[in-house]
C-alpha positions in Angstrom: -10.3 -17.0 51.0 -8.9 -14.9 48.2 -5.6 -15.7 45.9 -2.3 -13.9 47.3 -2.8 -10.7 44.9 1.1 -10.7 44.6 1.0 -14.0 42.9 -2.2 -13.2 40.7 -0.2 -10.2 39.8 3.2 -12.8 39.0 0.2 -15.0 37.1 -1.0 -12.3 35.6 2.5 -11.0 34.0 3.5 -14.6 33.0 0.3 -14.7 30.5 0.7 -11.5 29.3 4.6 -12.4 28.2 3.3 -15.4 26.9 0.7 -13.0 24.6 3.6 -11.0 24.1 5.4 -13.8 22.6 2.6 -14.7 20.5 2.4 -11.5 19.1 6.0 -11.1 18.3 5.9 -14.4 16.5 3.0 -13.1 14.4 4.3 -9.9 13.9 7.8 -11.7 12.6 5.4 -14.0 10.2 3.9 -10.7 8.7 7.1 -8.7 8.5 8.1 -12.2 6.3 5.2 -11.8 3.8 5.6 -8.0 3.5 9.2 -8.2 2.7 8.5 -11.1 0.0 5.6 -8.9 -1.4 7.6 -5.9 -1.5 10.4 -7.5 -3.6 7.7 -9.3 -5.9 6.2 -5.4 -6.3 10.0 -4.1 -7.4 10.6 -7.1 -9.7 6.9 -6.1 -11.3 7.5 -2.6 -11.0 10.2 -2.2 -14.1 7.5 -4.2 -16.2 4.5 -2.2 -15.4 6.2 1.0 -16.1 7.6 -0.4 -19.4 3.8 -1.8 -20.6 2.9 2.3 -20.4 5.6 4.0 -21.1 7.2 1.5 -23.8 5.3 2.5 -27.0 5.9 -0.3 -28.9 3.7 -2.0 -26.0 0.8 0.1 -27.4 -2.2 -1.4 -29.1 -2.4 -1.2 -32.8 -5.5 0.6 -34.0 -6.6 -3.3 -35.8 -6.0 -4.6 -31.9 -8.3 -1.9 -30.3 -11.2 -2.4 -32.3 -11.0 -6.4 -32.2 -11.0 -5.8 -29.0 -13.8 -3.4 -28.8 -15.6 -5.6 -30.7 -15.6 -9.2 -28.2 -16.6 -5.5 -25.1 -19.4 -4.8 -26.4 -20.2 -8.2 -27.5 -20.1 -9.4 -24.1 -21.9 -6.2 -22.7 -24.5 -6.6 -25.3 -25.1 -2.8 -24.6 -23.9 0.8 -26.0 -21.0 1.6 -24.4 -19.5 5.4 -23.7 -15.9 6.0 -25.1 -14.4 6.3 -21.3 -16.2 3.0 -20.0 -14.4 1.4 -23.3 -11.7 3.3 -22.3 -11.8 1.3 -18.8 -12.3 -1.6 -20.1 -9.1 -1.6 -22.6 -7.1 -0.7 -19.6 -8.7 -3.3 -17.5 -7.7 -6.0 -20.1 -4.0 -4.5 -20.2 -4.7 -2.9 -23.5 -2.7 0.5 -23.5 -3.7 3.4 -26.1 -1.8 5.7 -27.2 -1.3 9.5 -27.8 -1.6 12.6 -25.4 -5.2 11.8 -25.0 -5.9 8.2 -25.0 -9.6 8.7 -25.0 -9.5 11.3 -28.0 -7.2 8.6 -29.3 -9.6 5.8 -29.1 -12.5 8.3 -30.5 -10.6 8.7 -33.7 -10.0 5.1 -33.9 -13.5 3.9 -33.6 -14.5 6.9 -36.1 -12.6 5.9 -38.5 -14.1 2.8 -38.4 -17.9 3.4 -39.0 -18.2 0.3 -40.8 -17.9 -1.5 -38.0 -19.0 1.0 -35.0 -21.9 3.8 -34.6 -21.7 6.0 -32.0 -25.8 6.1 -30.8 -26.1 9.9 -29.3 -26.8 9.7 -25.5 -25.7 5.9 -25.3 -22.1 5.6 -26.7 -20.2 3.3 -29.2 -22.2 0.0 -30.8 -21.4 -2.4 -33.3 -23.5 -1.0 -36.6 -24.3 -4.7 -37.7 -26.5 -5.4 -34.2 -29.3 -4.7 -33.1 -29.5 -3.0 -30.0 -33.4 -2.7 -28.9 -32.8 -1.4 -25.2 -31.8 1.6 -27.2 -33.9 1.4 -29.8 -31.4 0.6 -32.2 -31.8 -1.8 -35.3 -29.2 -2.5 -37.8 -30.0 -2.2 -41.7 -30.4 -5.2 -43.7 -26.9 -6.1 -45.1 -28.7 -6.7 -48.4 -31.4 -4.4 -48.5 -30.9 -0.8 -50.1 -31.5 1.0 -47.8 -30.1 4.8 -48.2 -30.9 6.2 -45.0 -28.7 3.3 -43.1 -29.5 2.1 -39.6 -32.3 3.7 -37.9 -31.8 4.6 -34.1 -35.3 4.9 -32.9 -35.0 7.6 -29.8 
């Protein structure tokens, strides 16, 4: 014989309170994390905005290319001037000037005893070799006149 469908309907409408309460509960439990988060997000927010906008927060030209330097060490590859670029930012380092990318150009050109910029593979460090791009460093002691030899 089947149930009374009044009081599967009754049994029905208690569960689906009790789901309702459930969901109300969880819904209060996010609303409590997204408030804290929000307020953590303002706090940070003054901070953030000072890091970029704040020039004396820039890097110094000495702190880019030390910098530089331990990227491509760790890449162990040529790197163009926008993934440097990236991966400045990505360690926190800001760069100056209208252009930051023009500004980290200049900065690794004027620095040509440290950097080469191999055509077609970006900035490397002059005193490594580089033979995935063909790239072998002169002999510190050697006198050489022509320099390092790219090999393309």
């Amino acid at each position: 014989m089947a149930g009374n469908p009044i009081t599967a309907l009754m049994k029905r409408k208690r569960v689906l309170i009790s789901d309702i309460k459930t969901l109300q509960k969880e819904l209060a439990e996010i609303d409590k994390v997204l408030n804290q988060a929000e307020k953590l997000a303002e706090k940070l927010k003054p901070r953030i905005s000072n890091i970029v906008d704040d020039p004396s927060k820039r890097a110094t030209p000495k702190e880019v290319v030390r910098i530089t330097q331990e990227i491509l060490n760790e890449v162990n590859i040529p790197m163009p001037r926008s993934k440097i670029l990236q991966a400045l930012k990505d360690r926190g380092i800001v760069i100056g000037g209208s252009n930051p990318a023009n500004t980290l150009g200049t900065t690794l050109g004027r620095n040509k005893d440290l950097f080469i910029n191999l055509d077609g593979y970006g900035y490397w460090l002059i005193t490594r070799d580089c033979p995935q791009v063909s790239y072998y460093a002169k002999d510190q002691d050697s006198s050489d006149v022509f320099g390092p030899v790219a090999l393309h």
